[in-house]
C-alpha positions as CSV (number, residue, x, y, z in Angstrom):
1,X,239.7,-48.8,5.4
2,X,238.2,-45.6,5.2
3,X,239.1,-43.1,8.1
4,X,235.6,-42.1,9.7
5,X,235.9,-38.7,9.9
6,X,232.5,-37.4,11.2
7,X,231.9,-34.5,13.8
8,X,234.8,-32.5,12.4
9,X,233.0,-30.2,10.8
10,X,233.8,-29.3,7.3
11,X,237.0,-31.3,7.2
12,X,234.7,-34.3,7.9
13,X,234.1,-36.2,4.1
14,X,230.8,-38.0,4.2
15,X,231.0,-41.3,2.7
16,X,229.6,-41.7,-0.7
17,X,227.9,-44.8,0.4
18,X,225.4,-42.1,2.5
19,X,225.4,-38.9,-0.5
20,X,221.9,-39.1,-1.1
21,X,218.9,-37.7,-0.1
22,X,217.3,-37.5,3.6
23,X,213.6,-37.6,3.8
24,X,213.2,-37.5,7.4
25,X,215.3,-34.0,6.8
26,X,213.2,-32.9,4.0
27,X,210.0,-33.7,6.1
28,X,210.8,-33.0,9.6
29,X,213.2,-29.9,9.4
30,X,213.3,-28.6,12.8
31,X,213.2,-32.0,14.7
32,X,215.6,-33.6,12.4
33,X,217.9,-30.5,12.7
34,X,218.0,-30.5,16.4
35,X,218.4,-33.6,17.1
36,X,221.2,-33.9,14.4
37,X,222.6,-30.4,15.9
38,X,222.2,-29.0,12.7
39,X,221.0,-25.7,13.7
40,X,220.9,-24.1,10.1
41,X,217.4,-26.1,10.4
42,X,215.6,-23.5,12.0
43,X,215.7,-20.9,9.2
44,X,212.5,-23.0,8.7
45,X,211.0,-20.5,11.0
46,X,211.8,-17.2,9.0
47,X,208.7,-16.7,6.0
48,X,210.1,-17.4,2.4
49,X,213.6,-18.5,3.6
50,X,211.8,-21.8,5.5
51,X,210.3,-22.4,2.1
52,X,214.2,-23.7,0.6
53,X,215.1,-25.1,4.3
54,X,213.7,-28.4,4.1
55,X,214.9,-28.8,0.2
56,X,218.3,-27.8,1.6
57,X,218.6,-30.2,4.1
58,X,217.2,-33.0,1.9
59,X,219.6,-32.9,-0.5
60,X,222.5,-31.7,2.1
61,X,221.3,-33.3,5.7
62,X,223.6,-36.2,5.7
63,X,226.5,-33.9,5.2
64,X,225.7,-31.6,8.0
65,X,224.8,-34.3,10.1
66,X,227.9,-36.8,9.3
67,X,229.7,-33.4,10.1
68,X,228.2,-31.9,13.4
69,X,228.7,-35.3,15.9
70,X,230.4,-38.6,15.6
71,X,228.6,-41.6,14.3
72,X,230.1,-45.2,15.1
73,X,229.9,-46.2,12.0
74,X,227.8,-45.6,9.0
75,X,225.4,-48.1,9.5
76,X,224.3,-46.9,12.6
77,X,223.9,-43.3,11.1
78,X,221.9,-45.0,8.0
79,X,219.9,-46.9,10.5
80,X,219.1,-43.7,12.4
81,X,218.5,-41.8,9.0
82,X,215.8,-44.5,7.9
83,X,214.4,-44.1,11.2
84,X,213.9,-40.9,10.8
85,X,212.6,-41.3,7.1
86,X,209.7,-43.1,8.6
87,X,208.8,-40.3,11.6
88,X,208.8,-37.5,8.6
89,X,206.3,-40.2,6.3
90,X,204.5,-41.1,9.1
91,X,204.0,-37.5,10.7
92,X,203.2,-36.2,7.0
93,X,200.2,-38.7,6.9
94,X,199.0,-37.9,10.4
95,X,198.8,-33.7,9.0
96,X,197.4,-34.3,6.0
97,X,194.9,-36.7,7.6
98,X,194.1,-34.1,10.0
99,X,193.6,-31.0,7.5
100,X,192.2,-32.9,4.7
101,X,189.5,-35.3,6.2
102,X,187.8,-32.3,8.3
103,X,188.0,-30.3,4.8
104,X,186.6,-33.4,2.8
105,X,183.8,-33.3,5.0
106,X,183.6,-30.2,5.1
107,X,182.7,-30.5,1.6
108,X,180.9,-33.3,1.3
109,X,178.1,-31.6,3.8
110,X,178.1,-28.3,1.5
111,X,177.3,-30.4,-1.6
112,X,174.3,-32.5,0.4
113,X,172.8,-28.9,1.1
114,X,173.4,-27.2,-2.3
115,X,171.8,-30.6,-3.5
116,X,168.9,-30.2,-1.1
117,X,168.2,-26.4,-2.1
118,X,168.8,-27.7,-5.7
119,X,165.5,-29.8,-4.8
120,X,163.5,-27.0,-2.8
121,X,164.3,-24.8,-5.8
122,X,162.8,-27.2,-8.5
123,X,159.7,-27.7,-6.0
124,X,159.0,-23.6,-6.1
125,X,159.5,-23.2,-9.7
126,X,157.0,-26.5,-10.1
127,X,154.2,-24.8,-7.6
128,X,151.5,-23.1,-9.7
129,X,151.0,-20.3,-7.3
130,X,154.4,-19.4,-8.3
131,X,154.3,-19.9,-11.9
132,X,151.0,-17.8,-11.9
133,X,152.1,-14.8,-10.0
134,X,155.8,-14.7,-10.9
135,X,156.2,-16.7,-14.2
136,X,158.8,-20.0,-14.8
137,X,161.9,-17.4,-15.0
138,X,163.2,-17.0,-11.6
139,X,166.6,-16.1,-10.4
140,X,167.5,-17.3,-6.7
141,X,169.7,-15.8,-4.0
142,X,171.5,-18.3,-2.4
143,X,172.1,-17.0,1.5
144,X,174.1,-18.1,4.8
145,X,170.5,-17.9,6.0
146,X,168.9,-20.7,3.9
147,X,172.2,-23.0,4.0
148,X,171.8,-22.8,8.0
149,X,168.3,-24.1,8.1
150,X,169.2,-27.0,5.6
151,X,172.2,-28.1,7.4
152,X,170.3,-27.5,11.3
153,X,167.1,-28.7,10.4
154,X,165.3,-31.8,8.7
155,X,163.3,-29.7,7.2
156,X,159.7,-31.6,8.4
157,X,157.3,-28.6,9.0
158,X,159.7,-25.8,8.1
159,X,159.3,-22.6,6.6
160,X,162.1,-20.8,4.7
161,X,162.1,-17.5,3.2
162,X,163.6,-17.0,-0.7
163,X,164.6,-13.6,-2.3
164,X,163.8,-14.4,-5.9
165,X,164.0,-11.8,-8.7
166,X,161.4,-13.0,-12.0
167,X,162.0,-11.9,-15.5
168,X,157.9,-10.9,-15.6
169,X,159.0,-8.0,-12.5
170,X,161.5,-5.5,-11.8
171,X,161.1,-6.0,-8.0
172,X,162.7,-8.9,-6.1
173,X,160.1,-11.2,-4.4
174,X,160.3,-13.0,-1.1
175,X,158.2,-16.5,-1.0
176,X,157.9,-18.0,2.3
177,X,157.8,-21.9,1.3
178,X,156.5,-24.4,3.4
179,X,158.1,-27.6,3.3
180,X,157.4,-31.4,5.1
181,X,158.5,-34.8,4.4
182,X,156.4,-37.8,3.8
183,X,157.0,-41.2,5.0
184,X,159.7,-42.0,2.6
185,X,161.7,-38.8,3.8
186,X,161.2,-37.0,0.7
187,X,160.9,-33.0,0.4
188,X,157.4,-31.8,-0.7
189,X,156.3,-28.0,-0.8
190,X,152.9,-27.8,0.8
191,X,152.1,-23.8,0.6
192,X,154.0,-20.7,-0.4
193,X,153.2,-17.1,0.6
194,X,154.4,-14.5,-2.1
195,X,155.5,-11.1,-1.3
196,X,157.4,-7.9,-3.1
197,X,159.9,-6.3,-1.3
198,X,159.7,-3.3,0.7
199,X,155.7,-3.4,-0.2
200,X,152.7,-5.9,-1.1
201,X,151.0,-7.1,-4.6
């Protein structure tokens, strides 16, 4: 039978039943680490160092931790490390939840109001007053302004301004469009007001 030599520090040999990788090292550094009292864990804290840490003690944690305390045996100290596999999975899923849903969501909504200014865009370059007075070439400025009123408002008896620059004119144009919905909640331009900047056709 093999001596079980843990908590003796370096002169303790880890059996090569338990030479493998620990996950709930590798994912949960710091916890892991103290709990484990392997205290080389919280270099995790010090910028580009903390990136190797958690590599470190994935490939090395069971050494360290077969060496800093005594286990009973190394089924309880595989049963702990499983245990602690699980935490780090389970703790990695709760983050990434919690940064990438809000973020999804996040972008999700900006592509319903790019798609609604998509369709407020079409319905200006399709208005006759505008083809008249500023041709069918017209480049848009996309603002904080006119994202704010698509995402805040329905849009049902709403006036938002444009800064539009046509290929007929040197001068950039505001139009003031006018927009409602009917009964099947779709966008319709009813008026525009047309004007150059810093003046007046």
């Amino acid at each position: 039978m093999i001596k079980n030599t843990s908590g003796h520090g370096k002169f303790a040999r880890l059996p090569y039943q338990l030479d493998h990788w620990n996950w709930g090292a590798f994912l949960l550094p710091i916890p892991w680490g103290l709990a484990h009292g392997v205290y080389i864990s919280l270099l995790f804290l010090i910028p580009i160092v903390g990136l190797v840490v958690p590599f470190y003690l994935g490939a090395k944690g069971n050494q360290k931790a077969w060496e800093a305390r005594y286990w009973e045996s190394e089924e309880k100290f595989a049963s702990r490390q499983r245990k602690w596999a699980i935490a780090g999975v389970v703790v990695t899923i709760i983050v990434l939840m919690i940064y990438l849903i809000p973020n999804y969501m996040a972008e999700k909504e900006e592509d319903k109001i790019f798609e609604v200014y998509e369709e407020m865009q079409n319905l200006i370059l399709e208005n006759d007053q505008v083809k008249a007075e500023l041709g069918q070439e017209l480049q848009f400025f996309y603002s904080r302004y006119i994202a704010s009123s698509i995402k805040n408002s329905d849009l049902n008896n709403q006036s938002i301004e444009f800064m539009v620059t046509s290929d007929r004119y040197n001068d950039p144009y505001t139009i003031l469009a006018h927009f409602t919905r009917d009964d099947s909640g779709h966008l319709k331009l009813n008026h525009v007001e047309i004007k150059k900047v810093n003046g007046s056709d």
